[in-house]
C-alpha positions in Angstrom: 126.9 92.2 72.3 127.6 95.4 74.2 131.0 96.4 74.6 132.3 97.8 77.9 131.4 101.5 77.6 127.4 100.4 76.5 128.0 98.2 79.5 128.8 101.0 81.5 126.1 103.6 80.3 123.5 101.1 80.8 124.6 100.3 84.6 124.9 104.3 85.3 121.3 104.3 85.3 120.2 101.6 87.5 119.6 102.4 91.1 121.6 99.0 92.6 125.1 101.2 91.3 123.7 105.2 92.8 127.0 106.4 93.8 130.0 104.7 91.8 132.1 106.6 89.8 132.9 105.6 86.4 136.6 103.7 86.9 134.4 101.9 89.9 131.3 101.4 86.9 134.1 99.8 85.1 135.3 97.0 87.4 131.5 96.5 88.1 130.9 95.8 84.2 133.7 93.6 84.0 132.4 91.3 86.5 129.1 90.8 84.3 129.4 88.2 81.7 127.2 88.3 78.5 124.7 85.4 78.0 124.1 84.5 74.9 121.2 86.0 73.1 118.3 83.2 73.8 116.6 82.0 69.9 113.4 80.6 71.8 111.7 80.7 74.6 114.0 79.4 77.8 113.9 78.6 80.9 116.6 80.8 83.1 116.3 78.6 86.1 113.5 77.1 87.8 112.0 77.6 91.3 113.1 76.1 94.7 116.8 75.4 93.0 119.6 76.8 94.3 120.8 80.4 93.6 124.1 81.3 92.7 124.2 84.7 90.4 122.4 87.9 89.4 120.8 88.6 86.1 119.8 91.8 84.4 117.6 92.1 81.3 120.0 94.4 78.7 117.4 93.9 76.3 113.8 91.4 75.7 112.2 90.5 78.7 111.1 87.2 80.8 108.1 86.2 82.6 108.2 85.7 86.0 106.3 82.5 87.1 105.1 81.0 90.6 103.8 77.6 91.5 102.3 77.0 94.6 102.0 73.8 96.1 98.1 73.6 97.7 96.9 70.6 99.7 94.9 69.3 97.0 96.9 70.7 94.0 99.4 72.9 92.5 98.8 76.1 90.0 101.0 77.9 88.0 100.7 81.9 87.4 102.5 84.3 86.0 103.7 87.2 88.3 105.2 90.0 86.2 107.1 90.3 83.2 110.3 92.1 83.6 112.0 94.1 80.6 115.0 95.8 79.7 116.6 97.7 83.0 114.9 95.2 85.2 117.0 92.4 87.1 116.3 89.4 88.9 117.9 86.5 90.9 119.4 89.0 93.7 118.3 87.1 96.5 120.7 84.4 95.8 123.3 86.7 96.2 122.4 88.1 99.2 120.9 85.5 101.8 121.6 82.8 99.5 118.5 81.0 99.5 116.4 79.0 96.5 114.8 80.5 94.1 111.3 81.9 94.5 110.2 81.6 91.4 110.8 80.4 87.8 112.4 82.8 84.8 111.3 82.1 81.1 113.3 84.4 79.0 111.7 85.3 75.4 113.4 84.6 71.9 116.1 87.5 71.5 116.6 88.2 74.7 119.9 89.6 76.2 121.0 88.8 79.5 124.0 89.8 81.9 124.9 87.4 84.5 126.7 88.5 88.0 127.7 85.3 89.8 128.3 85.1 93.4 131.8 84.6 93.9 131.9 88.1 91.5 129.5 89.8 93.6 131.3 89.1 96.8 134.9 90.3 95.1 133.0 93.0 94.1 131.6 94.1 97.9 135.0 94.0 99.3 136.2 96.6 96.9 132.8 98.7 96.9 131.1 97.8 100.4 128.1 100.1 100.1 127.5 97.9 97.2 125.7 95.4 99.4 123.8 98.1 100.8 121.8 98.6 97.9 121.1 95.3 97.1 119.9 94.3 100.4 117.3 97.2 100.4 116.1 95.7 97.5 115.9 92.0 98.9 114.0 93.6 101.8 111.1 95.3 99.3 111.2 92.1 97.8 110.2 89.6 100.4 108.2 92.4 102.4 105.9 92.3 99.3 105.3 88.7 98.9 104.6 88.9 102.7 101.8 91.7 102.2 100.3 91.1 99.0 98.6 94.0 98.4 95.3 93.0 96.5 94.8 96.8 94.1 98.1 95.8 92.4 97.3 96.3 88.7 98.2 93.2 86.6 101.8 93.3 85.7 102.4 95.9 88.5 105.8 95.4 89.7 107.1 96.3 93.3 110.5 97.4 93.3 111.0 98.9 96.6 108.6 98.6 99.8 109.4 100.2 103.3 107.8 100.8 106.3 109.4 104.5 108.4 112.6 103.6 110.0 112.6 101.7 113.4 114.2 104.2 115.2 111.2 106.7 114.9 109.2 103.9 117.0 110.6 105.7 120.2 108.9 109.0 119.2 106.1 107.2 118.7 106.3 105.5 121.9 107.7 107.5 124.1 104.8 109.7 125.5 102.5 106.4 126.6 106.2 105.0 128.2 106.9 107.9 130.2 103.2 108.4 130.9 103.4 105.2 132.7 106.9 105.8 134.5 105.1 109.5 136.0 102.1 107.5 137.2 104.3 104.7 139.1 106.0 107.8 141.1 103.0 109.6 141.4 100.7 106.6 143.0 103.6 105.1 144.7 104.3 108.7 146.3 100.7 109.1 147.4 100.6 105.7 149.2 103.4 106.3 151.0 102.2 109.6 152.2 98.2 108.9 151.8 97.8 105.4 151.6 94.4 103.9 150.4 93.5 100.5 148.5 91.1 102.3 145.5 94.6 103.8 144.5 95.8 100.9 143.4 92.9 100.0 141.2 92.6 103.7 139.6 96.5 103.2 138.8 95.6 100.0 137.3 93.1 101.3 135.0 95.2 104.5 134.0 98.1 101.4 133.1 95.8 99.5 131.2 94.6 102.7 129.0 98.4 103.8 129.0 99.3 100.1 127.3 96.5 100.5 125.2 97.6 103.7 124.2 101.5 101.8 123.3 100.0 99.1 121.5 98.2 101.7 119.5 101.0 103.5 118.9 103.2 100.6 117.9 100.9 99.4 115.7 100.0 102.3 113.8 103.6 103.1 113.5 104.0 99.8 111.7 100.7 99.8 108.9 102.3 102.7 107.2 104.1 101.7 104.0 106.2 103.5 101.1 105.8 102.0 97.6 107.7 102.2 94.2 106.4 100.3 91.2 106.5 100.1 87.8 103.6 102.4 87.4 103.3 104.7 90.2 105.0 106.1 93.5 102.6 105.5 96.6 102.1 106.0 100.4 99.8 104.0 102.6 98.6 104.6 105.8 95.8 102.9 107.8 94.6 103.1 111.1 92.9 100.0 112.7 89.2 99.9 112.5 89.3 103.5 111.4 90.9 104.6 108.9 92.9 102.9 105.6 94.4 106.2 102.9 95.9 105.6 99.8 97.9 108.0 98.5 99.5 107.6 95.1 100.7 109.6 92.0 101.5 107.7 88.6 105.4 108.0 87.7 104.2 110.3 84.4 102.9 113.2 86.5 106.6 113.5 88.7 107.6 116.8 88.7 110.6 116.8 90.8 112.1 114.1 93.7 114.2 115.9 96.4 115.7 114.1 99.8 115.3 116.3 103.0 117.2 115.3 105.7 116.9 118.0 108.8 119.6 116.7 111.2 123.3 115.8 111.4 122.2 112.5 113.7 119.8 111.8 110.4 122.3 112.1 107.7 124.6 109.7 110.1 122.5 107.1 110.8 120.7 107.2 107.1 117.5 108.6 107.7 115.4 111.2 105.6 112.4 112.4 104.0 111.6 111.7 100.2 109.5 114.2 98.3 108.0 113.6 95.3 106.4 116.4 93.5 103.8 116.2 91.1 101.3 118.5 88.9 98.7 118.6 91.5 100.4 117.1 95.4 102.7 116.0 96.5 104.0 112.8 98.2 106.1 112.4 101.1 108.0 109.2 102.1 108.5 109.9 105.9 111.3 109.1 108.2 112.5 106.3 105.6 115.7 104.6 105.5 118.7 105.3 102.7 117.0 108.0 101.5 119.3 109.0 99.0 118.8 105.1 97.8 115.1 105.9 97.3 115.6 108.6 95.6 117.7 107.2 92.8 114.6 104.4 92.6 112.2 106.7 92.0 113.9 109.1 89.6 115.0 105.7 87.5 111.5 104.4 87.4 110.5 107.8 86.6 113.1 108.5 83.3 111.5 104.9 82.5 108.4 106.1 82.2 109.0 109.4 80.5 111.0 107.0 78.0 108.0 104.4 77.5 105.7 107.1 77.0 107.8 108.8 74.1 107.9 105.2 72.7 104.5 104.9 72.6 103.6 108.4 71.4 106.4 108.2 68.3 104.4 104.6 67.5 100.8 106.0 67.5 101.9 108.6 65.2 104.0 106.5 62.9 100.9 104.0 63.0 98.6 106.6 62.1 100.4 108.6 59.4 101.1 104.8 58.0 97.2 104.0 57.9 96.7 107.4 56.4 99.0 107.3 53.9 98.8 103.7 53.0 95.6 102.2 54.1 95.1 98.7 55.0 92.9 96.6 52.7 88.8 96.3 54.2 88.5 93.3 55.9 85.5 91.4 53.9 82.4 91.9 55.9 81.2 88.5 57.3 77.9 87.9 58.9 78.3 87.0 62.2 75.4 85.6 64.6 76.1 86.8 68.0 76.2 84.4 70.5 73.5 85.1 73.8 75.0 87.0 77.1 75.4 85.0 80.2 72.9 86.0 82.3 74.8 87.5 85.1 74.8 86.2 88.5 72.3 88.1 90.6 73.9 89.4 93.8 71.9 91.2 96.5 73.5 91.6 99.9 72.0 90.9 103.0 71.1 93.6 105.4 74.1 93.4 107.4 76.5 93.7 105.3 74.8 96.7 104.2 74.1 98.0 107.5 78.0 96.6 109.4 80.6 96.5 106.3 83.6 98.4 107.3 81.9 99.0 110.1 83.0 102.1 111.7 85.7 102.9 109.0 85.6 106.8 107.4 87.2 106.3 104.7 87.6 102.7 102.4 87.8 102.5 98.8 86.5 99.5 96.6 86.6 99.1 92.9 88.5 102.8 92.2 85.9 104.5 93.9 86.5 106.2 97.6 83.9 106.6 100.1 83.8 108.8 103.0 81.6 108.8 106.1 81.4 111.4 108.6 83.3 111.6 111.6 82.6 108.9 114.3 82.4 111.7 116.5 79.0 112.9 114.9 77.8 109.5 115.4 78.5 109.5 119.2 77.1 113.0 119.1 73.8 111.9 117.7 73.5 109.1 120.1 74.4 110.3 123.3 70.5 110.1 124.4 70.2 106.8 123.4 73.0 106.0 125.0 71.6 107.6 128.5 68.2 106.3 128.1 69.9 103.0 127.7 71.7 102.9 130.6 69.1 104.4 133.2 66.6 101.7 131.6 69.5 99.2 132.9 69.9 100.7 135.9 66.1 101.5 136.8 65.2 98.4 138.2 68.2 98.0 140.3 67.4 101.9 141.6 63.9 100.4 142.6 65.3 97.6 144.3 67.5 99.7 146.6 65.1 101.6 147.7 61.6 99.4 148.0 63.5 96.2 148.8 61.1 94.3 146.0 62.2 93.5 142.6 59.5 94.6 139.4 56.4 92.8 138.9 56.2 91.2 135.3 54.4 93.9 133.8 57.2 96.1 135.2 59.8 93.8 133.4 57.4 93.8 130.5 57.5 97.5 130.2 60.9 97.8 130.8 61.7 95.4 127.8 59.4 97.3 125.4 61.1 100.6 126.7 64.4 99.2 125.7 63.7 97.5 122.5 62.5 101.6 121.7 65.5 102.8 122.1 67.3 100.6 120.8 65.8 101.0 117.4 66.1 104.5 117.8 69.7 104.1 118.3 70.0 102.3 115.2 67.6 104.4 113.2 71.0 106.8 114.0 73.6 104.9 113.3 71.8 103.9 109.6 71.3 107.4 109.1 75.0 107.4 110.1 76.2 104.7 107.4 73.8 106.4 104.4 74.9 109.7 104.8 78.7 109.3 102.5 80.4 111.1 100.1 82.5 109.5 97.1 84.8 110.1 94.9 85.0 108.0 91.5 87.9 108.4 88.7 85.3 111.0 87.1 83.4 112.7 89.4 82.7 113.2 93.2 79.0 112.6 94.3 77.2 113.7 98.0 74.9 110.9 99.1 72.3 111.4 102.3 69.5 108.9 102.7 67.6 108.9 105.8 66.4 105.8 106.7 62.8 104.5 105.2 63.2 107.4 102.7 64.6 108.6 99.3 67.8 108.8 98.3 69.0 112.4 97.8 72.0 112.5 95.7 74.3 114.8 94.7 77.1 114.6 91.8 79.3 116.8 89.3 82.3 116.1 87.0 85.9 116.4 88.2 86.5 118.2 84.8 84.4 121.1 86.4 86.3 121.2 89.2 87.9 125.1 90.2 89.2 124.9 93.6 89.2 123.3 96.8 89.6 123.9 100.2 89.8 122.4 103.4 89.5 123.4 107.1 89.2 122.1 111.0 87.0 124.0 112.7 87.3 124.3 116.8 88.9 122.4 119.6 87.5 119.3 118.7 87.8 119.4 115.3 91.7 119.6 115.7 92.0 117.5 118.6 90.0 114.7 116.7 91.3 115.3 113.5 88.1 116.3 111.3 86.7 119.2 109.8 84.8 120.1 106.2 86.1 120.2 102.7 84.8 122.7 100.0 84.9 122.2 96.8 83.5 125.1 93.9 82.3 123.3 90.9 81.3 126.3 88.4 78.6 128.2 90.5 77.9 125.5 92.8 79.6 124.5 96.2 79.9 120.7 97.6 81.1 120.5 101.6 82.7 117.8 102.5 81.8 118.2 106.3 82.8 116.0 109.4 85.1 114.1 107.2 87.9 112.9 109.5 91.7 114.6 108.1 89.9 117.1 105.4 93.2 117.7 104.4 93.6 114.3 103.3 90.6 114.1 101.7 91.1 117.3 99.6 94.6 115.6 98.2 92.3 112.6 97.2 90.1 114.6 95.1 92.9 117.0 93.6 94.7 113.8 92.7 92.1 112.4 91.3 91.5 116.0 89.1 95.3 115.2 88.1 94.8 111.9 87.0 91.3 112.8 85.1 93.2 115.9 83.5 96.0 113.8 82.5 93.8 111.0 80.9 92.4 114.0 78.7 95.5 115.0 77.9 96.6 111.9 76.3 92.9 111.5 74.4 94.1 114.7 73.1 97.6 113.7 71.8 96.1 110.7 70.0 93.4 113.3 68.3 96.5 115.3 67.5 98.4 112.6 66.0 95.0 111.7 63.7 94.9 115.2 63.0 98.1 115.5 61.5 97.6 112.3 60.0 95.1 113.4 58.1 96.9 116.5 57.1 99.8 114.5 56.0 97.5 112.0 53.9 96.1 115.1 52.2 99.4 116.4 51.7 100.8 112.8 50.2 97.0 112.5 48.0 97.2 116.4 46.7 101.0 115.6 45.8 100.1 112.1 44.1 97.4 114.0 41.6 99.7 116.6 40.9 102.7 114.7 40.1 100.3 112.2 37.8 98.5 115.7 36.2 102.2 116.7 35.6 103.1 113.6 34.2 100.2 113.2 31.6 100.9 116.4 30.7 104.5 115.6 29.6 103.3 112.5 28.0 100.9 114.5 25.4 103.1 116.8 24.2 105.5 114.1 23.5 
């Protein structure tokens, strides 16, 4: 069992106690008590009972299981697996409600239990306390509400945020006051020049202006901040449009600094996180208890820095053991292979080929990102489609106005055939459009452009051979819409990006993706080591058996 002071060191390095000194660590330790250490596997408590206390994993680990209750029937899965430094059961404290899920502790594991009436002696002495523990219920429920579907298994969530609310008035404010000057404006030229087609030109200026709120509002609301177990991450989407990722694993964290510009920010708790790492940079925007954040990400960061120690001291010890001492072979049996499933033949239909993610310029399936041009360039390319369209509409209407007589069939019939045309010009475009994309995979970056009813001209190369990249807007429209080219040199050879909506974006895409490539290597490269010096060492220990056993033969002749 731990006595105080362990208690104490291990508490100093959670986030839930960022700020307490060490008498205030004390009185916090002393309102744990020790569980017992479990000798088989246990349940902790049980879903939908009620919660009265606070548990944190000093050492083991527990599963985390969910049943839900369908129409037809229930199922049972597990949901994460929490180890030492993790807690759970903080709801209860909090907005004492039941239990969302059930705990099974393992055999030897070490729990300390904070029970309520504890926790709320302990708030009155240390408010701020709460503080920290609701941000955390908040990430919490937040992420059983969003269920973000490229979760790795056993990914944990441990804080979740959106940018604070009171950034929704910057955000607002221009279509708001955009409205308020248009009210004065057509209300001060119908006093002075009054005319009824005023009134429905400000009606269609208010209905773009709300438009342009509920846009706002809503874009304000899809971007998220994420801390897991695994990585740090920022998501952004904009509807029907655009949906980034942008992520960095907890291993490649460099530095995590809090930037708070104001005195009105540092009052009302509002900052910027930055997280550096070996190649970008991620920055948590206009969030809440930065400071809060911060200690997160830096604890979930010395985690990982700790696990991965762990793990490289164990594949060396491993490998200098298997050197040194080699397992027995395993007899050889004969084993008849059982026949592969066939698999299941999948071919979609045209459109899904032609309409999935429709108008989107960037979307990412299966680890692999895919970007499409600009929608710009697609309104571009169809502007005369787009005429011819609408003065084929509008032609026989024309000849009515001015001959009094409507189109004789074959005029109709014309017309039709007309249309039809250019319509299938039009979507000639847009397919030309959809197959002209550029991707980029966890190992290389490839330039597809496929005109339709023709071949396929692609275009790849490594991200290992990757020098430099670059990225540019070019004219008024390119900053006013947002879009621009990306160049990347690979060796001799130069890939553009072009009409890529944000190319700044889409260069931190492929530079993190570089990182994470280079990193992998890096870690293929530690486990060579480690088998390198293995096999020195197992020379060393063979070389130093033979002459210890030449030595000691010697010594037995001459006796």
């Amino acid at each position: 069992m731990p006595d105080i002071t362990q208690r104490v060191n291990f508490l100093k390095k959670m986030h839930l106690f960022r700020g307490l000194k060490d008498d205030q660590l004390i009185q916090v330790a002393r309102e744990f008590t020790e569980l017992p250490a479990f000798d088989a596997q246990q349940t902790v408590f049980k879903q939908d009972t009620k919660g009265d206390a606070l548990f944190i994993i000093y050492s083991g680990k527990v599963s985390v299981k969910y049943t839900s209750n369908g129409n037809v029937k229930s199922s049972t899965k597990i949901l994460a697996t929490l180890i030492p430094g993790d807690y759970f059961g903080e709801e209860a404290l909090v907005t004492k409600q039941k239990r969302s899920a059930t705990i099974i502790a393992e055999p030897g594991t070490l729990l300390l239990k904070l029970g309520l009436e504890n926790f709320n002696r302990l708030v009155k002495i240390l408010p701020h306390l709460r503080r920290n523990f609701e941000i955390v219920v908040k990430s919490r429920r937040l992420a059983r509400r969003l269920k973000f579907d490229w979760l790795q298994p056993n990914e944990i969530i441990y804080y979740l945020a959106g940018r604070h609310p009171i950034t929704l008035i910057n955000w607002v404010t221009p279509p708001l006051v955009s409205i308020l000057v248009l009210a004065l404006l057509v209300a001060l030229l119908d006093s002075v020049y009054p005319r009824p087609w005023l009134s429905v030109f400000y009606g269609i200026l208010l209905l773009i202006n709300l438009l342009w709120f509920l846009w706002q509002w809503v874009d304000w609301s899809n971007d998220y901040y994420i801390v897991t177990n695994e990585r740090v991450v920022r998501t952004e989407k904009i509807v029907a449009l655009y949906d980034s990722r942008e992520e960095a694993p907890l291993s490649t964290i460099i530095s995590v600094d809090v930037n708070s510009s104001g005195i009105i920010q540092r009052q009302i708790g509002l900052g910027d996180v930055v997280v550096r790492t070996f190649t970008a940079q991620i920055t948590m925007y206009d969030v809440a208890n930065p400071d809060q954040v911060e200690s997160m990400v830096q604890e979930y960061w010395n985690r990982s820095k700790e696990k991965i120690n762990t793990t490289e001291k164990g594949a060396i010890k491993k490998a200098l053991l298997n050197k040194i001492n080699p397992p027995p072979p395993k007899a050889i049996e004969e084993v008849v292979a059982a026949p592969l499933p066939k698999p299941e033949s999948y071919a979609p239909s045209i459109y899904q080929q032609l309409f999935a993610n429709f108008l989107k310029v960037r979307f990412e399936d299966s680890n692999v990102v895919t970007y499409r041009k600009h929608w710009f360039v697609l309104i571009r390319d169809t502007l005369k489609e787009f005429a011819l369209t609408i003065i084929l509409i509008a032609a026989p209407f024309i000849w009515h106005a001015y001959s009094g007589f409507w189109l004789p069939v074959s005029g109709w019939s014309i017309l039709l055939v007309a249309l039809l045309a250019v319509l299938g010009w039009w979507l000639y475009d847009y397919v030309d459009w959809v197959n002209d994309v550029y991707k980029v995979t966890p190992e290389q970056i490839i330039d597809i452009n496929k005109k339709p009813l023709s071949k396929e001209n692609r275009k790849s190369a490594s991200l290992d051979n990757i020098m430099s990249t670059a990225s540019e807007r070019r004219g008024i429209l390119g900053l006013l819409l947002n879009y621009g080219v990306v160049k990347i040199k690979v060796g001799s050879d130069l890939f553009d990006f072009t009409d890529v909506f944000d190319p700044p974006q889409v260069e931190q895409d492929i530079v993190r993706r570089v990182g994470a490539r280079k990193l992998k290597k890096a870690e293929a490269e530690k486990v060579a080591e480690a088998e390198r010096m293995g096999n020195w060492l197992a020379n060393y220990h063979q070389i130093s058996n033979e002459l210890r056993n030449n030595e000691q033969s010697k010594t037995d002749k001459t006796k």
